[in-house]
N, CA, C and O atoms as CSV, one atom per row, in Angstrom:
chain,resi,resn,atom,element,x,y,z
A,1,UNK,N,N,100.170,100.709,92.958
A,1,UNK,CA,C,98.971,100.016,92.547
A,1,UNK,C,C,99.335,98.564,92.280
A,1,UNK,O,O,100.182,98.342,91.415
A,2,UNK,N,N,98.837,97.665,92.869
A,2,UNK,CA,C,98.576,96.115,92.417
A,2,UNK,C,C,97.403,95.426,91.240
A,2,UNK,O,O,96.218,95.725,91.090
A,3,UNK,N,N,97.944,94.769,90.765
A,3,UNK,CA,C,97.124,94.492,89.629
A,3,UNK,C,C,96.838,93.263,89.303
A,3,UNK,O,O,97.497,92.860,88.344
A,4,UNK,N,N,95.961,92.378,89.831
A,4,UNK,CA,C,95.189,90.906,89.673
A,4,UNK,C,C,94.816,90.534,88.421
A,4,UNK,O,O,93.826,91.154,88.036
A,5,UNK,N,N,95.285,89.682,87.583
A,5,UNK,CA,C,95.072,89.514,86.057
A,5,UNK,C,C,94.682,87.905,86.478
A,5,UNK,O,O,95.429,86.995,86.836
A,6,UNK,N,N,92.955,87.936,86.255
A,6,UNK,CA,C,92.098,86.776,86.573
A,6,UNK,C,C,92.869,85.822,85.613
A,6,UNK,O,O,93.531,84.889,86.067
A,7,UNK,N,N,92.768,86.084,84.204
A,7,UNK,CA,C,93.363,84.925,83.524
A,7,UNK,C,C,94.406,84.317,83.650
A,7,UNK,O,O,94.432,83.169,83.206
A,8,UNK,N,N,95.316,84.736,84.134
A,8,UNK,CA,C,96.985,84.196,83.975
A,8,UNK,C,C,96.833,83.761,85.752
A,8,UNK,O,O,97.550,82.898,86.258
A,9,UNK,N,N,95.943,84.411,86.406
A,9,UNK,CA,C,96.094,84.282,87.964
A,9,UNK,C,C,96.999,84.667,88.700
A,9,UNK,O,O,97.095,84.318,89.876
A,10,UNK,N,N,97.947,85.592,88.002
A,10,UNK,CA,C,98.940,86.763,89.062
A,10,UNK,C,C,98.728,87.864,89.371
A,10,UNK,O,O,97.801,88.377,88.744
A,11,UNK,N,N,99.118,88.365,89.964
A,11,UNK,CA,C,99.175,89.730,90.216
A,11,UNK,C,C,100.649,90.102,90.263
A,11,UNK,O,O,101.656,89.439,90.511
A,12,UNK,N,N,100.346,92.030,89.779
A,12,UNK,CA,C,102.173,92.722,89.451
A,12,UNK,C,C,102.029,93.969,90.091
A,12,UNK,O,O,100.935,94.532,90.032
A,13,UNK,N,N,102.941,94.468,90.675
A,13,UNK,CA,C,102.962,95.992,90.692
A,13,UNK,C,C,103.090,97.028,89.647
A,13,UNK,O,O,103.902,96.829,88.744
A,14,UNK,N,N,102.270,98.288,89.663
A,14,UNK,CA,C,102.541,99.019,88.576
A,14,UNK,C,C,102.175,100.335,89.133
A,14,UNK,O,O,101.218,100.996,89.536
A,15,UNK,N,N,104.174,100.374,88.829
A,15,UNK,CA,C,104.741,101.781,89.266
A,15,UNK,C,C,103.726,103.096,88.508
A,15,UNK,O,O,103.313,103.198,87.353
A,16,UNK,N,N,103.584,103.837,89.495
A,16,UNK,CA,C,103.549,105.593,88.426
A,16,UNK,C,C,104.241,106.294,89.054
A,16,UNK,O,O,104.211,106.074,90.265
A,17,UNK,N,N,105.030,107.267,88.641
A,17,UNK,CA,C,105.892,107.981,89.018
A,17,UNK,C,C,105.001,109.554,89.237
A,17,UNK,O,O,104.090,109.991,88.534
A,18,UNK,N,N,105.402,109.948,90.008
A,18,UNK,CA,C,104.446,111.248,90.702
A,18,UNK,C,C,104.847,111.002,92.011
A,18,UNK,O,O,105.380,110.132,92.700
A,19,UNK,N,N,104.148,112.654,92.104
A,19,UNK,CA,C,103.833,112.940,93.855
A,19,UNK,C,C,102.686,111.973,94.528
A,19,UNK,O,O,102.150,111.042,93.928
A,20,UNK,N,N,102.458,112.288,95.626
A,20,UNK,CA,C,101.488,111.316,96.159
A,20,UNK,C,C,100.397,111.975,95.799
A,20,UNK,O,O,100.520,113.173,95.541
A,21,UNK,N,N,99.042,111.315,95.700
A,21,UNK,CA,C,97.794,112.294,95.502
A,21,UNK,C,C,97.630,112.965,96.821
A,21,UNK,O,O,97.778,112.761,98.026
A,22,UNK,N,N,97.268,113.822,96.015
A,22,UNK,CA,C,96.661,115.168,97.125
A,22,UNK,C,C,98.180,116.008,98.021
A,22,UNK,O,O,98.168,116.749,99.004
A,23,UNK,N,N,99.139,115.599,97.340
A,23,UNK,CA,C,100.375,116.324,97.995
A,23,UNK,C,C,100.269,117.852,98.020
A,23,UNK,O,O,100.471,118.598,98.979
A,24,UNK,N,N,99.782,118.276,96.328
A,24,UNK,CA,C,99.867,119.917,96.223
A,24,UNK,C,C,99.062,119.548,95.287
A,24,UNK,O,O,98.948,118.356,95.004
A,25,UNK,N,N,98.164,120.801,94.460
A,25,UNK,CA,C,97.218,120.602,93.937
A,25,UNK,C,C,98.135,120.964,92.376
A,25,UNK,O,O,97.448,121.076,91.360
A,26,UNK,N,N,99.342,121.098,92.287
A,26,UNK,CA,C,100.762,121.553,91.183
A,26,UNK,C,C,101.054,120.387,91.065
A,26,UNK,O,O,101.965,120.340,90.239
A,27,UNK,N,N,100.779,119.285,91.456
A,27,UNK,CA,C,101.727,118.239,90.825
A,27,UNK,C,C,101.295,117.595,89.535
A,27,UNK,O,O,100.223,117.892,89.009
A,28,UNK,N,N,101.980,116.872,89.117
A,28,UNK,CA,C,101.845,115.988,87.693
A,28,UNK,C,C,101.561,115.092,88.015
A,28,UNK,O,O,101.627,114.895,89.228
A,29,UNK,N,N,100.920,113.670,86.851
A,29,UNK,CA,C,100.851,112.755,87.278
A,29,UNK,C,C,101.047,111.693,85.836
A,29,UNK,O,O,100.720,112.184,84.755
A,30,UNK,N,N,101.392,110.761,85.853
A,30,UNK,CA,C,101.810,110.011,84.791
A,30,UNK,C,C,100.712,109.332,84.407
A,30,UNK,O,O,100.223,108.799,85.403
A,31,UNK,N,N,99.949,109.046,83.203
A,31,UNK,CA,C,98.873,108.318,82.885
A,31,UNK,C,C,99.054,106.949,82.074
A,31,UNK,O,O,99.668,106.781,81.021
A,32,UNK,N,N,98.356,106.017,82.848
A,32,UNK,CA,C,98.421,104.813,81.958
A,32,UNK,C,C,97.295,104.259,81.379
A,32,UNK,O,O,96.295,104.151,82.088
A,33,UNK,N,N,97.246,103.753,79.818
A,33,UNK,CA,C,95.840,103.284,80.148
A,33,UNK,C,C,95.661,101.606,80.465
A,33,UNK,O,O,96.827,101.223,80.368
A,34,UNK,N,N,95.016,100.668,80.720
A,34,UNK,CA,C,95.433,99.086,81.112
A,34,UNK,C,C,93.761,98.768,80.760
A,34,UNK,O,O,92.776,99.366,81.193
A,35,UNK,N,N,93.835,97.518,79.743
A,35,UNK,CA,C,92.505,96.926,79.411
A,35,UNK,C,C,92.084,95.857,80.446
A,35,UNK,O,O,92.668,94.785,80.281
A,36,UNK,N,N,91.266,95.895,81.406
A,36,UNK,CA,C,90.820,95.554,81.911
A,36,UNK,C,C,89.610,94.110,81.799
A,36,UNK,O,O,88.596,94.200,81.107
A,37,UNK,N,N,89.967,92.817,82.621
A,37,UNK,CA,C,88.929,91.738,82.026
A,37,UNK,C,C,88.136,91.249,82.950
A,37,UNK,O,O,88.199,91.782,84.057
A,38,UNK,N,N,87.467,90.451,82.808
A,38,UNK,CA,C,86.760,89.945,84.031
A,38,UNK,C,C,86.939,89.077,84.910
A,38,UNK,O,O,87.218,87.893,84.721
A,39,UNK,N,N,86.737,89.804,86.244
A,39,UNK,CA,C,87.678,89.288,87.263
A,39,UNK,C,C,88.857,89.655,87.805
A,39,UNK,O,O,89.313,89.206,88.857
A,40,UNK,N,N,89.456,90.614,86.976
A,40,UNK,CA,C,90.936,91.448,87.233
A,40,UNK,C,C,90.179,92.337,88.382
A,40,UNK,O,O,89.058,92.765,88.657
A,41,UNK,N,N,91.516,92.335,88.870
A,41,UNK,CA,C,91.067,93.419,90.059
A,41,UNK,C,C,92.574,94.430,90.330
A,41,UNK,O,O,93.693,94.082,89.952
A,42,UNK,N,N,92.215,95.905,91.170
A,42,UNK,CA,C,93.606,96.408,91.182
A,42,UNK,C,C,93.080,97.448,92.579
A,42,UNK,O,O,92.136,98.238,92.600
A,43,UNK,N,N,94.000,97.133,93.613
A,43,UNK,CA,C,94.555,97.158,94.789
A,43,UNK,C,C,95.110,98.673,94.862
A,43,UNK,O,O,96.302,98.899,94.650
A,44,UNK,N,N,94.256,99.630,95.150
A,44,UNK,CA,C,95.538,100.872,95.447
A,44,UNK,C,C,95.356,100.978,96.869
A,44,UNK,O,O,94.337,100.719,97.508
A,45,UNK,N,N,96.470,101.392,97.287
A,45,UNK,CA,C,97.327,101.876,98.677
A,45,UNK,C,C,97.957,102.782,98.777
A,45,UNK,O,O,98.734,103.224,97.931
A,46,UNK,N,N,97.736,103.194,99.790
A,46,UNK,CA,C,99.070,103.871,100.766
A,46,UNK,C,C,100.299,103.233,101.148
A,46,UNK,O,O,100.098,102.061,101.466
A,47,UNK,N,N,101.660,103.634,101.240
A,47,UNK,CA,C,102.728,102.984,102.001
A,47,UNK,C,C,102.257,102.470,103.340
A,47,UNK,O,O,103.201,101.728,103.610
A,48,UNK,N,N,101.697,102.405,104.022
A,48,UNK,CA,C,101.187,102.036,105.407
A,48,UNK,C,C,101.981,100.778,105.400
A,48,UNK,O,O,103.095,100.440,105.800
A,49,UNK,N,N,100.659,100.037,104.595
A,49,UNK,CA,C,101.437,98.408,105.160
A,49,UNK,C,C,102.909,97.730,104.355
A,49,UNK,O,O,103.460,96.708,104.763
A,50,UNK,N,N,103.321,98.429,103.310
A,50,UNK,CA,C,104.823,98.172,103.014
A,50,UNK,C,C,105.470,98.472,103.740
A,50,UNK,O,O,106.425,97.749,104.023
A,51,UNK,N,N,105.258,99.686,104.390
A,51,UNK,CA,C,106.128,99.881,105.078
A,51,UNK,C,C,105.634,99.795,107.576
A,51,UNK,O,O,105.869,100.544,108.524
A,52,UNK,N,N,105.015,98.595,107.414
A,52,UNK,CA,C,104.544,98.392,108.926
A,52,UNK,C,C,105.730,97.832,109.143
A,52,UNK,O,O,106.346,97.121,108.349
A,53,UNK,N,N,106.101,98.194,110.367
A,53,UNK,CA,C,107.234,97.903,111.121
A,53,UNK,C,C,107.071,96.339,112.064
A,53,UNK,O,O,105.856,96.156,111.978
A,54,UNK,N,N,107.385,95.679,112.526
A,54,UNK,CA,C,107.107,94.885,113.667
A,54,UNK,C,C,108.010,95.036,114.963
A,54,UNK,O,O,108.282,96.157,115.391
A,55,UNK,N,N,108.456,93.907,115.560
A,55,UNK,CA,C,108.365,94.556,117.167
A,55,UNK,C,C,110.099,94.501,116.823
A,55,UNK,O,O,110.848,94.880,117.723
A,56,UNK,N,N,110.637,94.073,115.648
A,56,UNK,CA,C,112.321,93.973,115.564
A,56,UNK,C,C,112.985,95.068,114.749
A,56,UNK,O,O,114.186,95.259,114.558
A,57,UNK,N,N,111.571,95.974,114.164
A,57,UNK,CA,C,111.908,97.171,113.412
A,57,UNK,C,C,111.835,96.527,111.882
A,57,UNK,O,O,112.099,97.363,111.019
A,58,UNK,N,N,111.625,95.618,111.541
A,58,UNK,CA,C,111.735,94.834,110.104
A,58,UNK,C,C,110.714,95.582,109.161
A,58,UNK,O,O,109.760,95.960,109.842
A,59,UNK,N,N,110.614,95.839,108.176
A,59,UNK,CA,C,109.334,96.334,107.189
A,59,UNK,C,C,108.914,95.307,107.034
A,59,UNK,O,O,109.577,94.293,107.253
A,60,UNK,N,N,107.338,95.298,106.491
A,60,UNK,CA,C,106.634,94.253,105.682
A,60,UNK,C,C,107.007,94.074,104.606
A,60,UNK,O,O,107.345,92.965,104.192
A,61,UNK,N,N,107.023,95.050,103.982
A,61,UNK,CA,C,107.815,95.328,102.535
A,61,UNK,C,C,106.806,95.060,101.093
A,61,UNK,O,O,105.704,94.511,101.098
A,62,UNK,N,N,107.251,95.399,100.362
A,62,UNK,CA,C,106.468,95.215,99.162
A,62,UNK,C,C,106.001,93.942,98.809
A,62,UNK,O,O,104.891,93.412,98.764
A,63,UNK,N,N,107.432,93.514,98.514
A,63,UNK,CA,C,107.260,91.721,98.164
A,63,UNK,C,C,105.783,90.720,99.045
A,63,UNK,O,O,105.075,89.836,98.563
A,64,UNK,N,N,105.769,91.200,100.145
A,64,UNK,CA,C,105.051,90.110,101.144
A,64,UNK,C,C,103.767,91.183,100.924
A,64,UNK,O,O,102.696,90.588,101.043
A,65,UNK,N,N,103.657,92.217,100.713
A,65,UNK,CA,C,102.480,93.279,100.378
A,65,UNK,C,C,101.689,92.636,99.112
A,65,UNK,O,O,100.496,92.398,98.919
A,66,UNK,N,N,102.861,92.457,98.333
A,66,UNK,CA,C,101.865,91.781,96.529
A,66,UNK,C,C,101.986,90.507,96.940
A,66,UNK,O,O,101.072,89.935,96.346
A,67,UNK,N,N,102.540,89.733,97.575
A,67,UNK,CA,C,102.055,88.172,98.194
A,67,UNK,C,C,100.998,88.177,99.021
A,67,UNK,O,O,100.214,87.230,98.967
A,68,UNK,N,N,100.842,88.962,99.693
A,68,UNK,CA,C,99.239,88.875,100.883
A,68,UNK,C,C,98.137,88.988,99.568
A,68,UNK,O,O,97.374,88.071,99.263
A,69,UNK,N,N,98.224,90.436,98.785
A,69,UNK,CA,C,96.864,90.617,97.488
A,69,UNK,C,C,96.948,89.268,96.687
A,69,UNK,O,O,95.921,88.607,96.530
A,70,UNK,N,N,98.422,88.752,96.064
A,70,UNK,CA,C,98.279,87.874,94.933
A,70,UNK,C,C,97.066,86.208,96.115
A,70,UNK,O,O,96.315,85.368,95.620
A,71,UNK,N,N,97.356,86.374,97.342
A,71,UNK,CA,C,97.033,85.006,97.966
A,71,UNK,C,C,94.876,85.284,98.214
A,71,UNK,O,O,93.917,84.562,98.486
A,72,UNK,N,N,95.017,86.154,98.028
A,72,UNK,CA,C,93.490,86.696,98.225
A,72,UNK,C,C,92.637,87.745,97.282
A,72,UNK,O,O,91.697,88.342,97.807
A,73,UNK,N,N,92.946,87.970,95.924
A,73,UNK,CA,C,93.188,88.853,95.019
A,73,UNK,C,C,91.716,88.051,94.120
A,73,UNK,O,O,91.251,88.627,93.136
A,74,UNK,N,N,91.250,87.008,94.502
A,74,UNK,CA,C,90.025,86.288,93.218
A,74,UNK,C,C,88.584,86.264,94.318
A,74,UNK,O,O,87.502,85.677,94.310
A,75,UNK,N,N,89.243,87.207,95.184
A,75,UNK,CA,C,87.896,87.258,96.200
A,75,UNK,C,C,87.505,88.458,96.209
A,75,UNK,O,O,88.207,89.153,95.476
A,76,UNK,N,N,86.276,89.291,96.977
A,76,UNK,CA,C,85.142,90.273,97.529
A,76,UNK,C,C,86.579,91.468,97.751
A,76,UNK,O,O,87.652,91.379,98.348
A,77,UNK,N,N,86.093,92.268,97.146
A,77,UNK,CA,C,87.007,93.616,97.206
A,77,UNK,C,C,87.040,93.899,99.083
A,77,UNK,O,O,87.935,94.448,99.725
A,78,UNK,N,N,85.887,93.372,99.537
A,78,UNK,CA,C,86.078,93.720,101.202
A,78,UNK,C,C,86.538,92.534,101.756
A,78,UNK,O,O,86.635,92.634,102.979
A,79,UNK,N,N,86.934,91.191,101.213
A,79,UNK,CA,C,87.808,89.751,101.733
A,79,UNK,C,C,89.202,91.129,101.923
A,79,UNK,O,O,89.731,91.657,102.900
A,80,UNK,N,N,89.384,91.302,100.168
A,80,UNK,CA,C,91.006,91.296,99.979
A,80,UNK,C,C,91.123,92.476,101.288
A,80,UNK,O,O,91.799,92.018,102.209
A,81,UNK,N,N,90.696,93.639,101.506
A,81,UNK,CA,C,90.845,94.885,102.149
A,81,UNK,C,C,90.967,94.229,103.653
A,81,UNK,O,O,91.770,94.725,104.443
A,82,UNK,N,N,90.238,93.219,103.996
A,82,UNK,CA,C,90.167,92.720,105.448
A,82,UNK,C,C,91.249,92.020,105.109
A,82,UNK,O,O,92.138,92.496,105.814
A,83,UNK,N,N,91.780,91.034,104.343
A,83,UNK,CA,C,92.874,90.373,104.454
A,83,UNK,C,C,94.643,91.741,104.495
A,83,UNK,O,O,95.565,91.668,105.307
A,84,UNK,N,N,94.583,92.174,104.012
A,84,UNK,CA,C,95.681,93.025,103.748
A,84,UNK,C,C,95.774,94.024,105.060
A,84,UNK,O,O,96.772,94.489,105.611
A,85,UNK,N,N,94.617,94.157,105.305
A,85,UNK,CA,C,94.754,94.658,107.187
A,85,UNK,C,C,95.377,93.732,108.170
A,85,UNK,O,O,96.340,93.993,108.892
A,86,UNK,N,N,94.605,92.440,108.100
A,86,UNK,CA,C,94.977,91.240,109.296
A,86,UNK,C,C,96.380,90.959,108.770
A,86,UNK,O,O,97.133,90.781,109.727
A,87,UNK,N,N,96.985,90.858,107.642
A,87,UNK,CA,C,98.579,90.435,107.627
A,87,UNK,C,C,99.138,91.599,108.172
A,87,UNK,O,O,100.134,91.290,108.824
A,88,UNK,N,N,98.877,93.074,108.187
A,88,UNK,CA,C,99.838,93.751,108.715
A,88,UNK,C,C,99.864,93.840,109.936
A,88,UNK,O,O,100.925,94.062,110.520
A,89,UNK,N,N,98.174,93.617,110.872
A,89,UNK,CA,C,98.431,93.611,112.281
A,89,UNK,C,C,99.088,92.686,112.641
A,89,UNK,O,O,99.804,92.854,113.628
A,90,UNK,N,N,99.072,91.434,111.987
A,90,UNK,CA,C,99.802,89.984,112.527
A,90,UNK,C,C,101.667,90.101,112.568
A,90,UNK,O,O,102.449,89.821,113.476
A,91,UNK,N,N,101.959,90.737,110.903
A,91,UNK,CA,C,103.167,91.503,111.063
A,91,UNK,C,C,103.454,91.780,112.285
A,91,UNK,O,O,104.205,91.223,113.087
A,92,UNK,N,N,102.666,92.864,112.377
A,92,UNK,CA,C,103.246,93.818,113.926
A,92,UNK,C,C,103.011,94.086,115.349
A,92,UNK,O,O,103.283,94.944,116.189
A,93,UNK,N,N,102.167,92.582,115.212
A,93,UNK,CA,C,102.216,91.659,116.896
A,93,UNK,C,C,101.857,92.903,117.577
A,93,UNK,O,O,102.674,93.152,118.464
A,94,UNK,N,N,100.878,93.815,117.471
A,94,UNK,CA,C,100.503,94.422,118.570
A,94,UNK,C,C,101.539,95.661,118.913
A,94,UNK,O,O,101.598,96.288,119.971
A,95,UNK,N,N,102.359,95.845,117.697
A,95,UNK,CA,C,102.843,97.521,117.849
A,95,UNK,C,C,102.222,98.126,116.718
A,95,UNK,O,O,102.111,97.680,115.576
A,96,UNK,N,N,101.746,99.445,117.309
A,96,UNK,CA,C,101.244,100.374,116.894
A,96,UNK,C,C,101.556,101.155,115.002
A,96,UNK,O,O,102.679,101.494,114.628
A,97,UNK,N,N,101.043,101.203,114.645
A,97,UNK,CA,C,101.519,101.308,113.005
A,97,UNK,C,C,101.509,103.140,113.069
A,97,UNK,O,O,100.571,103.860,113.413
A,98,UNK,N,N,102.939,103.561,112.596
A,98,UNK,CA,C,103.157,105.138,112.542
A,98,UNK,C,C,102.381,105.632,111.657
A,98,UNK,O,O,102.075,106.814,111.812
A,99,UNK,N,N,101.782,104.833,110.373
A,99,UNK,CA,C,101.388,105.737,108.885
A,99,UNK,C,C,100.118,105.204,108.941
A,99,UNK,O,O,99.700,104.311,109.677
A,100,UNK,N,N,99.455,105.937,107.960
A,100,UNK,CA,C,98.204,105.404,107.651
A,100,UNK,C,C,98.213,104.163,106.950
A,100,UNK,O,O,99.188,103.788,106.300
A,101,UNK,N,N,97.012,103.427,107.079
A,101,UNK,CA,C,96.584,102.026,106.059
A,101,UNK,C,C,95.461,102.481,104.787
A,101,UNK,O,O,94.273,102.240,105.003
A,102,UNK,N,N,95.739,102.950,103.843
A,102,UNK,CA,C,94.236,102.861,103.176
A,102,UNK,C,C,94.084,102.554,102.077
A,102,UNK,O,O,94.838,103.135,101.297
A,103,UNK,N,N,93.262,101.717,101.564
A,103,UNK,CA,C,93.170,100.804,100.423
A,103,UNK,C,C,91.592,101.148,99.874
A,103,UNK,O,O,90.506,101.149,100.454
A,104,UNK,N,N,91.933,101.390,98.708
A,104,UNK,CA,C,90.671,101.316,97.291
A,104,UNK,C,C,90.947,99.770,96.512
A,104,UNK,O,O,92.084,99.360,96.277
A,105,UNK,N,N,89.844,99.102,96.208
A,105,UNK,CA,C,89.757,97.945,95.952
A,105,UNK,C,C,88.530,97.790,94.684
A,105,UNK,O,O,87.355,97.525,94.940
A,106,UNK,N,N,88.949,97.963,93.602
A,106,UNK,CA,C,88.370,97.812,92.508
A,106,UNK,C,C,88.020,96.287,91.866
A,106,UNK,O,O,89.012,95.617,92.154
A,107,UNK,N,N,87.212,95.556,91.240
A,107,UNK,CA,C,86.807,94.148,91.037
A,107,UNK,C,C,86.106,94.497,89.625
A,107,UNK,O,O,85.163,95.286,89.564
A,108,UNK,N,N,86.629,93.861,88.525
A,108,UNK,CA,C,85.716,94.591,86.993
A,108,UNK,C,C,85.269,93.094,86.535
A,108,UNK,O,O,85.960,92.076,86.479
A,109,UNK,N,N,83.980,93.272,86.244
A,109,UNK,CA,C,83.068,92.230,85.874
A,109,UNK,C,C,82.912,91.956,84.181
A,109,UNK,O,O,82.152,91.081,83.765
């Protein structure tokens, strides 16, 4: 999960430790609670685009994953979702992505 904090104007990653959702309907899951302000926004994903490959085998990787959200993160929950798609196709120049892409895009007023 990525996390857009309007006031300070960054964004951070924030780990939970667990299975993936929907792995087994037995798993655990770690709960956090986070006060939320206006204008914060928080980014969940799939590994897809951390891990998109390009045509030299390179990952996108995390780092350039919370740099694409932090560069587009104070805009339209459907800007950031279209932006975080177009950096990974651009990443990967037209090779095919093995995993899924899918992003929930929350914006709290």
């Amino acid at each position: 999960m990525l996390l857009w904090r309007a006031d300070g104007k960054h964004a951070e990653e924030v780990l939970l430790e667990g299975m993936p959702l929907g792995y087994t309907a037995l798993a655990e899951y770690e709960e956090i609670e986070l006060k939320m302000g206006a204008g914060d926004t928080i980014l969940l994903m799939s590994d897809g685009l951390a891990e998109r490959l390009n045509n030299e085998d390179e990952l996108f990787d995390y780092d350039k994953t919370l740099k694409a959200f932090e560069s587009v993160a104070s805009k339209s929950p459907d800007d950031i979702i279209q932006h975080m798609v177009s950096v990974g196709n651009e990443w990967a120049d037209g090779r095919e992505n093995d995993d899924d892409e899918s992003f929930i895009c929350l914006k709290f007023k």
